[in-house]
N, C-alpha and C positions, 0 to 999 in steps of 0.2 A: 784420119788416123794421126794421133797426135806425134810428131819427131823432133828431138832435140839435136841440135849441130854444136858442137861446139867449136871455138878455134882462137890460136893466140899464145898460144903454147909454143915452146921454142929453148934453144940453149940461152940462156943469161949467166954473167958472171956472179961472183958470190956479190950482196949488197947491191943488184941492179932489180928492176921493176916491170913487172911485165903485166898485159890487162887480159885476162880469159873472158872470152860474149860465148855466151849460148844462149841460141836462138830456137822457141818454139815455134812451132807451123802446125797446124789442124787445127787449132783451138785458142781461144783469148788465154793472156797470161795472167790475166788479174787476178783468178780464181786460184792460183796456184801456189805453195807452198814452194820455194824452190832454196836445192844446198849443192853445195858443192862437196864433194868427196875426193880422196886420194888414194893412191894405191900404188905405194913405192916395191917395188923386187923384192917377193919373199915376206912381205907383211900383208895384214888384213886391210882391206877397203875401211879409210875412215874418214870419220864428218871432219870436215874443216869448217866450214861457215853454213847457217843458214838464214831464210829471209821468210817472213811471213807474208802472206797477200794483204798485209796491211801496213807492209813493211816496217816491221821488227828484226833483228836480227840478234845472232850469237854466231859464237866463234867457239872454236877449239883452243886452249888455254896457251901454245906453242906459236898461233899466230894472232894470237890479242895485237891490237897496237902495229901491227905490219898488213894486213890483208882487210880490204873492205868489200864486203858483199852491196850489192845493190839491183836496183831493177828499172827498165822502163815498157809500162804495160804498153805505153803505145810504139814501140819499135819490137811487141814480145821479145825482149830480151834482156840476160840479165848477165851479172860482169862480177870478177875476182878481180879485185884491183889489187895486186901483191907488187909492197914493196920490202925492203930489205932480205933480198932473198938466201937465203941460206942454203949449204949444202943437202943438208937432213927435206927441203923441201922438194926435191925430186921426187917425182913421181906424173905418175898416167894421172890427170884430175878430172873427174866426170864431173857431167849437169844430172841433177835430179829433180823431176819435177811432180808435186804429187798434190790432188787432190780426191776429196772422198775418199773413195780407199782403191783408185787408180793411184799408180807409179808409173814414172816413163824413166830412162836413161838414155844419155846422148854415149857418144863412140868414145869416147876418152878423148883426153889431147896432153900430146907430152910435154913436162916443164923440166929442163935439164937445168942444174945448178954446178955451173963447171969453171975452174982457172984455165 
């Protein structure tokens, strides 16, 4: 069965830099499509970055130039490398890992953005 963990999540002040790993287990990561999402209090889950198994990648137009998506098939895991953090980037950030038309989700992990 395939599970995502995530972790790396934590209070940072505004303008610091923090790294989210989420790691798959059941299955290779190569094949996987994998993004990261958000979901601050009171708003919808949305895409922040994603990566292709061929690694390509896009971003959500709010963290262009601050956040790098990445991946390493052979530690199956893949990384939110957020710098410049802003207020507005608070929230619960999940792993999403999807191929075929499987989807998996890891448990959230929180990123606080506080003075």
């Amino acid at each position: 069965q395939v599970q995502l963990v995530e972790s790396g999540g934590g209070l940072v002040q505004p303008g610091g830099s923090l790294r989210l790993s989420c790691v798959l287990s059941g299955d290779s990561l190569s094949a996987y499509y994998i993004a990261w999402y958000r979901q601050a209090p009171g708003k919808q889950r949305e895409l922040v970055a994603q990566i292709t198994n061929d690694s390509r990648s896009k971003y959500q137009d709010s963290v262009k130039d601050r956040f790098t998506i990445a991946r390493d098939n052979l530690k199956s895991t893949a990384y939110l490398h957020m710098t410049g953090l802003q207020y507005e980037d608070t929230a619960v950030y999940y792993c999403n890992a999807e191929v075929a038309h499987l989807v998996y989700w890891g448990q959230g992990t929180q990123v606080t953005v506080s003075s």
